[in-house]
DSSP file (Angstrom, degrees, kcal/mol; ACC not computed):
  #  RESIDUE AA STRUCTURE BP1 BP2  ACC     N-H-->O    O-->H-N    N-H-->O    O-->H-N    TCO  KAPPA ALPHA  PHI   PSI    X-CA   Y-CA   Z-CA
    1    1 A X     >        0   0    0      0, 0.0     4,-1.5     0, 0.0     3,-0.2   0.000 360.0 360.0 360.0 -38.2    0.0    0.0    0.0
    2    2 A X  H  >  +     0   0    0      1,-0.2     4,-2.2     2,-0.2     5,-0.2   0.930 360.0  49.7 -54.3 -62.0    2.9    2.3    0.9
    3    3 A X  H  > S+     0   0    0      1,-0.2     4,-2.9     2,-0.2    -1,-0.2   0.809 111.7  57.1 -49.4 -29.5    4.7    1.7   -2.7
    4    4 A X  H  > S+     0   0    0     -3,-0.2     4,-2.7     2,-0.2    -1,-0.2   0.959 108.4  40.3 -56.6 -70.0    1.0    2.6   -4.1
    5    5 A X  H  X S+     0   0    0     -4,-1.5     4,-3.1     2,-0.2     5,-0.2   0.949 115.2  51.3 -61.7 -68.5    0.9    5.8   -2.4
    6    6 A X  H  X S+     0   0    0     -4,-2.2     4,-0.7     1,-0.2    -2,-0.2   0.926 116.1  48.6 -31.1 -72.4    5.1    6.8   -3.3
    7    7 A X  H >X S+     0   0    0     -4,-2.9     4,-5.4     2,-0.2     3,-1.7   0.891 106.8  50.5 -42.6 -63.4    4.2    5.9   -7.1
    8    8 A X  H 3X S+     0   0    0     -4,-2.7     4,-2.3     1,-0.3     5,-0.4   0.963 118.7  38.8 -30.8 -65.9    0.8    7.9   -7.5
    9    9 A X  H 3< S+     0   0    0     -4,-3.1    -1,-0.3     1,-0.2    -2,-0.2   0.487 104.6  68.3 -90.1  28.3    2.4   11.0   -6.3
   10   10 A X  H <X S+     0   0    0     -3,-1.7     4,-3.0    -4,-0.7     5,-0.3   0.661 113.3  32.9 -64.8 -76.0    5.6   10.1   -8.1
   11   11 A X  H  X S+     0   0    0     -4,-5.4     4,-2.4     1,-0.2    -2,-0.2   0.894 109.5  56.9 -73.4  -9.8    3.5   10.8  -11.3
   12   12 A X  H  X S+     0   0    0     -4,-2.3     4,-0.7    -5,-0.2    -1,-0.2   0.766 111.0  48.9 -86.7 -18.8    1.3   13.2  -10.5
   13   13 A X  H >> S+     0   0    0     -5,-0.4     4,-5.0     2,-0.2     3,-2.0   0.960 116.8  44.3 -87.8 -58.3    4.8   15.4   -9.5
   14   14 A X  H 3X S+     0   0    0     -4,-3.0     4,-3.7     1,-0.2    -2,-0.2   0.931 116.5  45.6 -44.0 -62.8    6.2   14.4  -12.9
   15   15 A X  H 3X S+     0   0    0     -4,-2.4     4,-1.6    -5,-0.3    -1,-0.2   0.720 117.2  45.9 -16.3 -41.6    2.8   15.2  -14.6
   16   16 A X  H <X S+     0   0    0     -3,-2.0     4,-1.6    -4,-0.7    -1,-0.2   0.699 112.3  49.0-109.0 -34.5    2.7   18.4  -12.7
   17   17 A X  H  X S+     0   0    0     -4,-5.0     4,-1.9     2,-0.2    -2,-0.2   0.871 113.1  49.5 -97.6 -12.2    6.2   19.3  -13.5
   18   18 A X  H  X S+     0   0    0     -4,-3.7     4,-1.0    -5,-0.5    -2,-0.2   0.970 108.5  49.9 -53.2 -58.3    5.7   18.6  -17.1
   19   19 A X  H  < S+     0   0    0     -4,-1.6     4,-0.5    -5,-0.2     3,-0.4   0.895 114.9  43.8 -28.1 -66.5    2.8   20.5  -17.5
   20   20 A X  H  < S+     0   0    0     -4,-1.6     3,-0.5     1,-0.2     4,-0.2   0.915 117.0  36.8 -56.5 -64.4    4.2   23.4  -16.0
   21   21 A X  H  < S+     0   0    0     -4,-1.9     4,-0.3     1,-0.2    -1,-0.2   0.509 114.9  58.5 -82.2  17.9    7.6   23.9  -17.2
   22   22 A X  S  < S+     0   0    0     -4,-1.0     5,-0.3    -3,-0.4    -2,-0.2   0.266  96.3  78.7-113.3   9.7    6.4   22.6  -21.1
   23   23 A X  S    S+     0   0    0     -3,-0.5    -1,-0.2    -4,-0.5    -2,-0.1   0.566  86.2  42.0 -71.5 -23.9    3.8   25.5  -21.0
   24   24 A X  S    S+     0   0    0     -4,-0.2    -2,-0.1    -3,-0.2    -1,-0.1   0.805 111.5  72.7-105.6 -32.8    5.3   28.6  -21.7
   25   25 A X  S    S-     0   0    0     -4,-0.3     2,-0.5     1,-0.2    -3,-0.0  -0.051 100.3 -85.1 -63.1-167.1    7.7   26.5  -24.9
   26   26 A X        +     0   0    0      2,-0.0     2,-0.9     3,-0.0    -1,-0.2  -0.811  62.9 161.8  64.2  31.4    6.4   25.4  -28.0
   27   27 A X        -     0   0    0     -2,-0.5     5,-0.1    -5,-0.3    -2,-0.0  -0.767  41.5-119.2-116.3 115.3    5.1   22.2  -27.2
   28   28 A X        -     0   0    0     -2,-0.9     4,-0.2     1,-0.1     5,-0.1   0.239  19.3-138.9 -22.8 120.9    2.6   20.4  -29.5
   29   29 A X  S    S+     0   0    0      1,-0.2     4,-0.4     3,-0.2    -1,-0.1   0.261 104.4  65.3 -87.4  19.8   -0.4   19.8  -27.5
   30   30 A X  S  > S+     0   0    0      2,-0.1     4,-2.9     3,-0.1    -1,-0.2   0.796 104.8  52.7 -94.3 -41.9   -1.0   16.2  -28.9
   31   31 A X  T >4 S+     0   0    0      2,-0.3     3,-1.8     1,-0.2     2,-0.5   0.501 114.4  45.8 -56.9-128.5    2.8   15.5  -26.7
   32   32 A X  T >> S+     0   0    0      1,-0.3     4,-2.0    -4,-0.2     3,-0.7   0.090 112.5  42.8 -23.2 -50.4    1.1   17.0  -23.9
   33   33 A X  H 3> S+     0   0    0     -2,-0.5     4,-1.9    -4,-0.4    -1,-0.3   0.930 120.2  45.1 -70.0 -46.2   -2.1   15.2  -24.1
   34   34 A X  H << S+     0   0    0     -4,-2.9     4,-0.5    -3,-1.8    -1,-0.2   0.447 111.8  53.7 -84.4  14.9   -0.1   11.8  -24.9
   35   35 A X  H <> S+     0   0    0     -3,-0.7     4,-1.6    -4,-0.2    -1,-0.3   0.796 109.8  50.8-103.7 -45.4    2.4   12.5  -22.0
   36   36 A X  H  X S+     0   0    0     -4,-2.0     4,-3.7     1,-0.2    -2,-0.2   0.850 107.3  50.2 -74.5 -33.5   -0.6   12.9  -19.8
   37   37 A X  H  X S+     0   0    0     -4,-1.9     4,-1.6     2,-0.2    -1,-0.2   0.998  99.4  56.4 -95.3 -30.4   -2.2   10.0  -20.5
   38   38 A X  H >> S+     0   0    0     -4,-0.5     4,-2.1     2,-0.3     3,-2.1   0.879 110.3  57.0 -20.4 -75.6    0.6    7.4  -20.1
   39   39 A X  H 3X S+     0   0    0     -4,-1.6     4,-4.0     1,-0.3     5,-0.3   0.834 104.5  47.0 -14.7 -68.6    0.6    9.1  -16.6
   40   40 A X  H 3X S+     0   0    0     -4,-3.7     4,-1.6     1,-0.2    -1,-0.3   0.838 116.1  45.6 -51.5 -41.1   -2.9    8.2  -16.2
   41   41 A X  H <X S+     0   0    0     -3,-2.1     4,-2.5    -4,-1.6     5,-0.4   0.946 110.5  53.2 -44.8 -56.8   -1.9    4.4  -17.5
   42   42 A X  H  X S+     0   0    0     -4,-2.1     4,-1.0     1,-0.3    -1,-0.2   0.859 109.1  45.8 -73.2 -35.8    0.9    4.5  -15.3
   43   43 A X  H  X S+     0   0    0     -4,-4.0     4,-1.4    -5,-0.4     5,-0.3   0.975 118.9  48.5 -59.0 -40.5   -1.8    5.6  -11.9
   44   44 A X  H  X S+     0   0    0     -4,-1.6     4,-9.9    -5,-0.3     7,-0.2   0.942 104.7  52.4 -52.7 -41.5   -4.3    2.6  -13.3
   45   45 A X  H  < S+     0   0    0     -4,-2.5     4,-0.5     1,-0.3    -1,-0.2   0.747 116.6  42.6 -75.5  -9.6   -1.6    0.0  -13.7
   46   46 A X  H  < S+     0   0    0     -4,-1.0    -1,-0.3    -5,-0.4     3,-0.3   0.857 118.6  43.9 -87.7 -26.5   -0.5    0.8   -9.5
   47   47 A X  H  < S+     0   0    0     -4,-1.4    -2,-0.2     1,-0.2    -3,-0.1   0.840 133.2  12.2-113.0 -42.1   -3.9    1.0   -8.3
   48   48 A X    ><  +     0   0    0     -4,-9.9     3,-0.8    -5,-0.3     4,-0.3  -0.404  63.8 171.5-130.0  77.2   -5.5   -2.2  -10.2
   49   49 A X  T >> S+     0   0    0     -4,-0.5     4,-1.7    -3,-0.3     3,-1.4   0.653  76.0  61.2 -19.5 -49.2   -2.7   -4.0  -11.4
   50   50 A X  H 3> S+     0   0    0      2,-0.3     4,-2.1     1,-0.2    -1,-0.3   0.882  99.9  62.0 -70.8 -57.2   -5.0   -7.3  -12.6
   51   51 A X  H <4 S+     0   0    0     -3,-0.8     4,-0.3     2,-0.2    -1,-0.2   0.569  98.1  50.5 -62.3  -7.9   -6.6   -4.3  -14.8
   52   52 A X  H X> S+     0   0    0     -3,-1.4     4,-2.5    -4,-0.3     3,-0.7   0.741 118.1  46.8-102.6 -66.0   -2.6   -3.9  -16.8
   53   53 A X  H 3X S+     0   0    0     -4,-1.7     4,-1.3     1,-0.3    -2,-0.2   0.908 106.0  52.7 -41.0 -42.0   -3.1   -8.3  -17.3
   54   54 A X  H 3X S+     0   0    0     -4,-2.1     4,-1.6     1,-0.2    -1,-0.3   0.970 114.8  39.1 -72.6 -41.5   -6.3   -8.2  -18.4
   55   55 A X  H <4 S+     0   0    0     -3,-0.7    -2,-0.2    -4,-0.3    -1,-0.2   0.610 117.5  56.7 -83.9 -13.7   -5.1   -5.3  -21.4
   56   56 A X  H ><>S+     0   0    0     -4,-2.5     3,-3.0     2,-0.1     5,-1.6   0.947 104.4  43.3 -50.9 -91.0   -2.2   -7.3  -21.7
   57   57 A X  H ><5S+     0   0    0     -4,-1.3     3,-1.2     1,-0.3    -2,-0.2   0.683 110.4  63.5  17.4 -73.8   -4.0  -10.5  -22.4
   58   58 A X  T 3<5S+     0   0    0     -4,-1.6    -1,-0.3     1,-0.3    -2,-0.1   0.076 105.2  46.0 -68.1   6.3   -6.3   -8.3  -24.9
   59   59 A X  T < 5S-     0   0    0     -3,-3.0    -1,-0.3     2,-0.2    -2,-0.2  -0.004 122.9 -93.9-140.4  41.2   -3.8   -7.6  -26.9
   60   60 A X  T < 5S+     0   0    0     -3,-1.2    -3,-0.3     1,-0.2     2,-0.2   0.840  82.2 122.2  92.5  20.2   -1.8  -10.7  -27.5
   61   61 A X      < -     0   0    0     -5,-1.6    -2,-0.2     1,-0.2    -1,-0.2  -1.000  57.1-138.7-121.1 151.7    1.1  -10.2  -24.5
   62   62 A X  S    S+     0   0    0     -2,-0.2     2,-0.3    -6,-0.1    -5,-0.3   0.853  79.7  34.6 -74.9 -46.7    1.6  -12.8  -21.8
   63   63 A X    >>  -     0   0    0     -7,-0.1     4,-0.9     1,-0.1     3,-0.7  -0.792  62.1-136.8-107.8 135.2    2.0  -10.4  -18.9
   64   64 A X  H 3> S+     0   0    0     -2,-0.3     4,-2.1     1,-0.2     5,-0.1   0.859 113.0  51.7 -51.6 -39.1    0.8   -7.0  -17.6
   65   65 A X  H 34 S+     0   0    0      1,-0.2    -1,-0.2     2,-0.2    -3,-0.0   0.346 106.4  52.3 -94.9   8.5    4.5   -6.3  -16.7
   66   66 A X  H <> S+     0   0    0     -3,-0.7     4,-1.0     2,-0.2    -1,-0.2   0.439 104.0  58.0 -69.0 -46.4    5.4   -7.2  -20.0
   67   67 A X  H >X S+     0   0    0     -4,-0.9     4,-1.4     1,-0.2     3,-0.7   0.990 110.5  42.8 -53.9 -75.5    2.9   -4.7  -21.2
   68   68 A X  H 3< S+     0   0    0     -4,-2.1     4,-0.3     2,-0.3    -1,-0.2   0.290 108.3  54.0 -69.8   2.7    4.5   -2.0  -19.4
   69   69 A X  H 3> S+     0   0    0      2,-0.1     4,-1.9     3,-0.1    -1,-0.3   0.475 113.6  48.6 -63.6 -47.5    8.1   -2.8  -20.2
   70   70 A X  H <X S+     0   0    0     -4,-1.0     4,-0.7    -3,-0.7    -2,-0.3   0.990 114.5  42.9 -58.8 -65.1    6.7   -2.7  -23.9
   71   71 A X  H  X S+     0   0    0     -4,-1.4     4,-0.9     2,-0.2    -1,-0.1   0.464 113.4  54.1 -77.4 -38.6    5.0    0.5  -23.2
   72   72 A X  H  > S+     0   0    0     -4,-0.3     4,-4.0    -5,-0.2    -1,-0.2   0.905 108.6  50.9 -53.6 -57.1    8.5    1.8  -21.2
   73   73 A X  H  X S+     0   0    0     -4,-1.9     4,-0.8     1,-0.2    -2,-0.2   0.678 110.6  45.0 -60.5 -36.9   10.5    1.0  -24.2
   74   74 A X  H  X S+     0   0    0     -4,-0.7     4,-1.1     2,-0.2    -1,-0.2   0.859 117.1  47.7 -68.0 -53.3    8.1    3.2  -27.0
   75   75 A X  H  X S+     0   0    0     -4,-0.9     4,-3.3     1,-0.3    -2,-0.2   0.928 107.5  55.8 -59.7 -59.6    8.0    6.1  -24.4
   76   76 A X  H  X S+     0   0    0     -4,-4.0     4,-5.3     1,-0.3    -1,-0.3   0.863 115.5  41.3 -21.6 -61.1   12.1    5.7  -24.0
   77   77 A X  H  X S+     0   0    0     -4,-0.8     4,-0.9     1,-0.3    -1,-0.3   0.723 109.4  52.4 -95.0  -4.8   12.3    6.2  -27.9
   78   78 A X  H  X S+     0   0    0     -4,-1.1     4,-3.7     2,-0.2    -1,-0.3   0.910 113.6  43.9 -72.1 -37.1    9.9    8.8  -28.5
   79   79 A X  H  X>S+     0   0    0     -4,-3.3     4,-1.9     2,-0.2     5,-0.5   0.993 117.3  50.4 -61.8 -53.2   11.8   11.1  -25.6
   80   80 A X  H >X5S+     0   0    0     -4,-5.3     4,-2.5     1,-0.3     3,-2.3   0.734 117.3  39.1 -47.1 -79.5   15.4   10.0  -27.3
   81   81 A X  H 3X5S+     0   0    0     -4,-0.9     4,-2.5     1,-0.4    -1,-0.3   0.732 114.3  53.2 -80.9 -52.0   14.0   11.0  -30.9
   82   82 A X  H 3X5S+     0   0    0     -4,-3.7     4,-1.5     1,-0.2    -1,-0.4   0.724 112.5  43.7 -77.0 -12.5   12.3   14.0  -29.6
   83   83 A X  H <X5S+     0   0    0     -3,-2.3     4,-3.2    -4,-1.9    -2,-0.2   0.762 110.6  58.1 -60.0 -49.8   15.7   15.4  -27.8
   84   84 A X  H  X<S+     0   0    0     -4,-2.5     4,-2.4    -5,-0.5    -2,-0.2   0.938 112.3  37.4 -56.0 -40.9   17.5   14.4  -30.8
   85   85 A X  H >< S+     0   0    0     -4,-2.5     3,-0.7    -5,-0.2     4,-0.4   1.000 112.9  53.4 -69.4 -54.5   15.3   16.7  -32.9
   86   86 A X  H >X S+     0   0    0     -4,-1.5     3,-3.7     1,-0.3     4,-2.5   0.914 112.3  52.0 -38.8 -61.5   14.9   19.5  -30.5
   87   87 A X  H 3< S+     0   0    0     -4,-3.2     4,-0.4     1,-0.3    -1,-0.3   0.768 108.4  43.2 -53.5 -30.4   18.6   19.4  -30.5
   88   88 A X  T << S+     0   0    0     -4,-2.4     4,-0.5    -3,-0.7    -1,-0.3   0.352 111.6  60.9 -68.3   1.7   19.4   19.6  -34.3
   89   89 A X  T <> S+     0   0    0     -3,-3.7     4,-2.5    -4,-0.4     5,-0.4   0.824 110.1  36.7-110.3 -72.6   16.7   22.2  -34.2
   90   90 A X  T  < S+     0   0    0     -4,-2.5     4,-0.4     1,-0.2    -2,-0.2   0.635 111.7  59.5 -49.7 -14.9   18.9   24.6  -31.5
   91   91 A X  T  4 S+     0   0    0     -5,-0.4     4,-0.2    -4,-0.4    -1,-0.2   0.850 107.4  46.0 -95.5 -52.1   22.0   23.5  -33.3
   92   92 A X  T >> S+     0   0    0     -4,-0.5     4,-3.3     1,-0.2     3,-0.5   0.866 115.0  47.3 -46.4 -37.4   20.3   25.3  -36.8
   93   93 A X  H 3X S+     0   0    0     -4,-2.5     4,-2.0     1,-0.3    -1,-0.2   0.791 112.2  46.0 -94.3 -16.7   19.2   28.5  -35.0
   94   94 A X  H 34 S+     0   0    0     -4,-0.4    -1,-0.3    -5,-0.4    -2,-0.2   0.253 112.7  51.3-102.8  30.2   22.5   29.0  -33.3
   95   95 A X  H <> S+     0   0    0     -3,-0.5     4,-1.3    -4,-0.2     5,-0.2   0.550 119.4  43.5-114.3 -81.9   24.4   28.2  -37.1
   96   96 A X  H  X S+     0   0    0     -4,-3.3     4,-4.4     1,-0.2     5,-0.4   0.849 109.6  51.4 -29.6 -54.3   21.9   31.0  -38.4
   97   97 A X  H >X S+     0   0    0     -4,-2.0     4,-1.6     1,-0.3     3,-1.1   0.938 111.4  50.2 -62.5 -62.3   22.4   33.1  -35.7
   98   98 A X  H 3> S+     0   0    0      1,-0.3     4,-1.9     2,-0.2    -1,-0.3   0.675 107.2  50.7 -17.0 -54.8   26.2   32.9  -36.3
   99   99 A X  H 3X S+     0   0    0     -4,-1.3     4,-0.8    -3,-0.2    -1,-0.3   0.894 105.9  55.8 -49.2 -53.5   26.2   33.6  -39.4
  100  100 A X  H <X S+     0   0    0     -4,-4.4     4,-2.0    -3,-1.1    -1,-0.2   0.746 109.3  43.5 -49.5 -24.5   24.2   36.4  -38.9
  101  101 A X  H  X S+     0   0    0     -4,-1.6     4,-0.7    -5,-0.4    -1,-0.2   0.862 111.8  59.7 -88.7 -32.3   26.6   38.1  -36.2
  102  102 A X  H  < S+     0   0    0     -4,-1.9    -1,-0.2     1,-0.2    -2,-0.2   0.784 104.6  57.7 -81.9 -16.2   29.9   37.1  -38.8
  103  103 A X  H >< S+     0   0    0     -4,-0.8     3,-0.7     1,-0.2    -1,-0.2   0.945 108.3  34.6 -81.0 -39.5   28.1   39.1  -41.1
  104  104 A X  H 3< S+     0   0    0     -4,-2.0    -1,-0.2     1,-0.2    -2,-0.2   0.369 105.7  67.1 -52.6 -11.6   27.9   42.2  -39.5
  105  105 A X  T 3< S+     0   0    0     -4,-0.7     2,-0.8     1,-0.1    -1,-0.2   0.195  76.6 119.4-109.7  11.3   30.9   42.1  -37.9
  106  106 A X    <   -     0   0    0     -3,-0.7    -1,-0.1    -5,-0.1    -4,-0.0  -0.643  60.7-136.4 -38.7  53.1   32.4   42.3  -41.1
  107  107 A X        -     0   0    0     -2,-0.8    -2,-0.1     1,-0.1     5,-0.1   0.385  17.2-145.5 -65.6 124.5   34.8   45.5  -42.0
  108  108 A X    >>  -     0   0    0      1,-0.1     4,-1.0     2,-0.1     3,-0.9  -0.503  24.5-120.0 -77.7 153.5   34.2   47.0  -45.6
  109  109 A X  G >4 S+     0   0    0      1,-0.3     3,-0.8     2,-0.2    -1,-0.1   0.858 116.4  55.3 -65.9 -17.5   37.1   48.3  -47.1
  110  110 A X  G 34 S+     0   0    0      1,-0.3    -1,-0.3     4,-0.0     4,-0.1   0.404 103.4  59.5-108.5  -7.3   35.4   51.7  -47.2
  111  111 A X  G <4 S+     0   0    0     -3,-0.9    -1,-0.3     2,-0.1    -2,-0.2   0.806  79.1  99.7 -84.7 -33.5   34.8   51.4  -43.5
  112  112 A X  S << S-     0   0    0     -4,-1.0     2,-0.2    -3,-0.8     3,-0.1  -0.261  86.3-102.9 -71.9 143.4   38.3   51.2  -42.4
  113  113 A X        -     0   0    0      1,-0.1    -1,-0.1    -2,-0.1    -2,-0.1  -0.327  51.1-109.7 -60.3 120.4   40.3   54.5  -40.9
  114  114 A X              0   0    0     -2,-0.2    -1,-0.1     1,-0.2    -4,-0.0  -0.415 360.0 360.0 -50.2 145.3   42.7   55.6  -44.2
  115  115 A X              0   0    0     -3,-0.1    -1,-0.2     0, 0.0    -2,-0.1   0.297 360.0 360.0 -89.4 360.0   46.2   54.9  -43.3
């Protein structure tokens, strides 16, 4: 019962701190909504466990903790692949932005003090 309780608010603080600091960015509100409900999976599968076997079962996998190891593993490679983009994304605007600054800081010959 203890582990029960530690898990629930385990997600609800991840939930809560997702929500919060992924609010002011740019983040697609279908990734919010599919972040939220995995949470919600993840409260079901603590509270009626026999309710993660039975949707196991119902789709062809031997175990509920099987399920959710399946279900870990998808999550895993959606965060990796969505870090990976975000980062090639920041790596492009701070290239632009480079560029931009190398251009301006550029001296014309017509600029320079006559010798």
């Amino acid at each position: 019962m203890v582990i029960q309780i530690l898990l629930i608010v385990a997600v609800i603080g991840l939930l809560l701190s997702f929500l919060r600091h992924h609010g002011k960015s740019r983040t697609a509100a279908s990734v919010k909504i599919g972040f939220a409900l995995f949470m919600v999976f993840g409260v079901l599968a603590v509270l009626v466990p026999s309710a993660t076997s039975a949707l196991a079962n119902f789709v062809g996998v031997g175990r509920g903790t099987d399920l959710l190891l399946y279900g870990t593993v998808v999550a895993f490679g959606f965060a990796t692949i969505n870090t990976y983009l975000r980062f090639k994304e920041l790596e492009h605007r701070y290239a632009k932005l480079v560029r931009a600054m190398a251009i301006q800081s550029v001296e014309r010959p017509e600029d320079r003090p006559a010798a």
